[in-house]
ROVOLO-676165 format. One line per field, with one value per residue: x, y, z of N, C-alpha, C in turn; residue number from 1. Coordinates in Angstrom, 3 decimals, padded with zeros to 6 digits. Example, Ala and Ser with C-alpha at 12.3 -4.5 7.8 and 13.67 -1.06 7.14 Angstrom:
BEGIN
n.u	013.190	012.850
n.v	-005.690	-002.250
n.w	007.800	007.080
ca.u	012.300	013.670
ca.v	-004.500	-001.060
ca.w	007.800	007.140
c.u	013.200	012.900
c.v	-003.300	000.030
c.w	007.800	007.870
i	1	2
***
This chain:
BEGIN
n.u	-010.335	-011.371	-012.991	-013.335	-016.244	-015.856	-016.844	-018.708	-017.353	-014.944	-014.309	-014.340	-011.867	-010.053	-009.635	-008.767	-006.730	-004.852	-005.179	-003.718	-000.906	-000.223	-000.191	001.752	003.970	004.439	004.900	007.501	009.026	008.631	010.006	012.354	013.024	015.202	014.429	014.057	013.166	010.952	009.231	009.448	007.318	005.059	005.322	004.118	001.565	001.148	003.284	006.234	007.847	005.818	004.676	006.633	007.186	004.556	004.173	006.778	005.232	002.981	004.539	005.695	004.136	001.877	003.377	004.043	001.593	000.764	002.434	001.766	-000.706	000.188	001.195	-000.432	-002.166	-000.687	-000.181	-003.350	-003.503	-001.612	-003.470	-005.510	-004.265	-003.215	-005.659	-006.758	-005.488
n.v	023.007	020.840	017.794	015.471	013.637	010.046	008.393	005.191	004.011	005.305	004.830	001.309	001.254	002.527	000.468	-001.130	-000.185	-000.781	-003.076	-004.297	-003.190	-004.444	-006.593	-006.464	-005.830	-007.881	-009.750	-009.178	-008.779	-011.716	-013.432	-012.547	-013.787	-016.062	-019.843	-021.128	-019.289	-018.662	-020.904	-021.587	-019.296	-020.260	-022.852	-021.314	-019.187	-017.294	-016.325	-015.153	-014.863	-014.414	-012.133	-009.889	-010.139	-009.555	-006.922	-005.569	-006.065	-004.433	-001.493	-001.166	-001.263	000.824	003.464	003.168	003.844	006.233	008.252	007.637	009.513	011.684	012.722	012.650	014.688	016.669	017.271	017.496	019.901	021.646	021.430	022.669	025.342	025.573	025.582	027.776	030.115
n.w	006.862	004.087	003.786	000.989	000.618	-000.399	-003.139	-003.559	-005.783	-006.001	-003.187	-003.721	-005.431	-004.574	-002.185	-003.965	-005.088	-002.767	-002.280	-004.528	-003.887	-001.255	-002.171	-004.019	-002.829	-000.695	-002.508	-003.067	-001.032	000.283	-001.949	-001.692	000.587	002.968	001.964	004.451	005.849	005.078	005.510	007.972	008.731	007.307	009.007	011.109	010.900	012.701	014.219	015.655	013.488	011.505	011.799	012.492	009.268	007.883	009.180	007.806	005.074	005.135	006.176	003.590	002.082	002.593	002.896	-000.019	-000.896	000.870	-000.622	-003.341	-002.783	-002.177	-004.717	-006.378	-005.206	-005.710	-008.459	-008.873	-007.834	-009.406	-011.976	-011.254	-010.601	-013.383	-015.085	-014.013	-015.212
ca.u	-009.964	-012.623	-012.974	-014.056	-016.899	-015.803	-018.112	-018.548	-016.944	-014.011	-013.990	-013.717	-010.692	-009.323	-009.372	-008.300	-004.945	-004.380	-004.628	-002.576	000.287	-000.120	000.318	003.511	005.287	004.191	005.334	008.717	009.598	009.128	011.168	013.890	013.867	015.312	013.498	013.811	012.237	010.048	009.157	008.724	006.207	004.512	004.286	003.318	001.590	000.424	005.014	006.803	008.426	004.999	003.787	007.187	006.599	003.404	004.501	007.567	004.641	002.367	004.964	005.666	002.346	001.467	004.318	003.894	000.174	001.068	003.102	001.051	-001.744	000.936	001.648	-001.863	-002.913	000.348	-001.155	-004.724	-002.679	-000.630	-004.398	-006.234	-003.424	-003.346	-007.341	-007.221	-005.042
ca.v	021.838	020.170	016.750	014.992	011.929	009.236	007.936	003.645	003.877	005.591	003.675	000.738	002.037	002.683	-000.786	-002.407	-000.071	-001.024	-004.505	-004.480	-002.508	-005.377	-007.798	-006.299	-005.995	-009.332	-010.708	-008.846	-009.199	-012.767	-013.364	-012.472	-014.559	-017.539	-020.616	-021.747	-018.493	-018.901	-022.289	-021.387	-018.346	-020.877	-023.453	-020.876	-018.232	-016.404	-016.764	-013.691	-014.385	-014.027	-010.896	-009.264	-010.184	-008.833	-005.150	-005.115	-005.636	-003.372	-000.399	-000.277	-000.722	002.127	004.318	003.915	004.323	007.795	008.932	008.238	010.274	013.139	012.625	012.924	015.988	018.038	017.220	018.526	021.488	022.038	021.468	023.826	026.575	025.887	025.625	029.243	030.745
ca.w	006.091	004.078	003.381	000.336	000.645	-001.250	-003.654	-003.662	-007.058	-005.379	-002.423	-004.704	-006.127	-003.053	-001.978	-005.055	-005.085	-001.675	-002.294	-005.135	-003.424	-000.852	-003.040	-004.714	-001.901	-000.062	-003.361	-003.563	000.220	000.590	-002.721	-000.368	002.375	002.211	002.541	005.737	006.908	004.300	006.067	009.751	008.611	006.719	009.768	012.445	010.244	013.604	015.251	016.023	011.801	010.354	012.343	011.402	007.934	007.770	009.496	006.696	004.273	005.395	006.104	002.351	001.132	003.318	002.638	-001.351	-000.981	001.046	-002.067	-004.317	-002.588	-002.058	-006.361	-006.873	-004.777	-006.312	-009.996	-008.787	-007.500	-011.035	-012.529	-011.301	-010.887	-014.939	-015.253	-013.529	-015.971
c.u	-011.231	-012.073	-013.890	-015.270	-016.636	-016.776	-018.033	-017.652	-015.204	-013.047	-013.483	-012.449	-010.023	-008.459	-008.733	-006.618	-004.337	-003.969	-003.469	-000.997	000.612	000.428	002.280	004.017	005.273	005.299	006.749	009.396	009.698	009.823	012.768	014.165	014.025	014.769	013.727	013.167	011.006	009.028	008.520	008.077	005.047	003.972	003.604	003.038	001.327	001.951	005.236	007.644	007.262	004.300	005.563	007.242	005.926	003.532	005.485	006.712	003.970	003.246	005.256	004.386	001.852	001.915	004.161	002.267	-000.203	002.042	002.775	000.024	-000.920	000.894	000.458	-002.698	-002.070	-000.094	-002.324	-004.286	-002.540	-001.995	-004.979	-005.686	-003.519	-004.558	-007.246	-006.434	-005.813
c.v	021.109	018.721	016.069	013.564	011.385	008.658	006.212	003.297	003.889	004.776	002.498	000.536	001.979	001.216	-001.679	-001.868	-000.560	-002.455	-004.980	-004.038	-003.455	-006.043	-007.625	-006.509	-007.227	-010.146	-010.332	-009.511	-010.896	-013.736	-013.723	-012.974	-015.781	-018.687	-021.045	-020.720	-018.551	-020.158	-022.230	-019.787	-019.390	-021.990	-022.986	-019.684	-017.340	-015.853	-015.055	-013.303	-013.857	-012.488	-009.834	-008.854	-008.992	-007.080	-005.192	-004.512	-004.546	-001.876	000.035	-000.269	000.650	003.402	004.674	004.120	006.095	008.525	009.123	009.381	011.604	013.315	013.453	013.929	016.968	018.087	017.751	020.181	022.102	022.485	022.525	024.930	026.349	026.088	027.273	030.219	031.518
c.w	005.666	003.199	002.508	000.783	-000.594	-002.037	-003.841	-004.880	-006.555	-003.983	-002.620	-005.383	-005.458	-003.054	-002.687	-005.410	-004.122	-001.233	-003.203	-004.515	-002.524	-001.081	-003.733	-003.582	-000.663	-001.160	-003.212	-002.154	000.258	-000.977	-002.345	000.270	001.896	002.671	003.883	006.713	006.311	005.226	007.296	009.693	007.982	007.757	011.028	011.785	011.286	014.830	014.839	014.314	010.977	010.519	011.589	009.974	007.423	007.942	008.313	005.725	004.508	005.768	004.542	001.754	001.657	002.659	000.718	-001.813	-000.853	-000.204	-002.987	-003.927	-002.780	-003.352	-006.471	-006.335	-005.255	-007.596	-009.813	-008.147	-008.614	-011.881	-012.389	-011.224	-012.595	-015.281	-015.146	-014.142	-017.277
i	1	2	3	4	5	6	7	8	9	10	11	12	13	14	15	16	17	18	19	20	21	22	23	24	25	26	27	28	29	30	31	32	33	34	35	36	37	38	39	40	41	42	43	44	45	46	47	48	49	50	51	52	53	54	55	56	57	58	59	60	61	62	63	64	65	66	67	68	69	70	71	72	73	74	75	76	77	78	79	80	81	82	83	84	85
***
């Protein structure tokens, strides 16, 4: 199994999908709740609502981060099986 080194450019990249994917789904999830949970995450951001929170967010950011990577290594698959034609 060999592993690519990222290049700072890449790395870069990285980080900035990861925050965005963050962000969406921070934004979408708490959308949802209704204020008064909204409320007591807001006055104990560190309470057993905001750490839940937080894992909700972070399992989908994760999860559509891992999908895209899966997307994007089956397209360099498709690629170079067509390249080698």
């Amino acid at each position: 199994m060999t592993t690519e080194k990222k290049s700072k450019s890449d790395n870069k990249k990285s980080i900035e999908l990861m925050t965005a994917l963050y962000k969406k789904h921070y934004d979408e999830l708490w959308s949802k709740l209704p204020p008064t949970s909204q409320q007591l995450i807001i006055e104990d951001p560190l309470g057993r609502r905001a750490k839940s929170f937080a894992h909700e967010v972070a399992k989908k950011a994760e999860s559509e981060a891992y999908d895209l990577e899966k997307i994007k290594a089956k397209v360099k698959e498709n690629l170079k099986k067509y390249l080698e034609k």
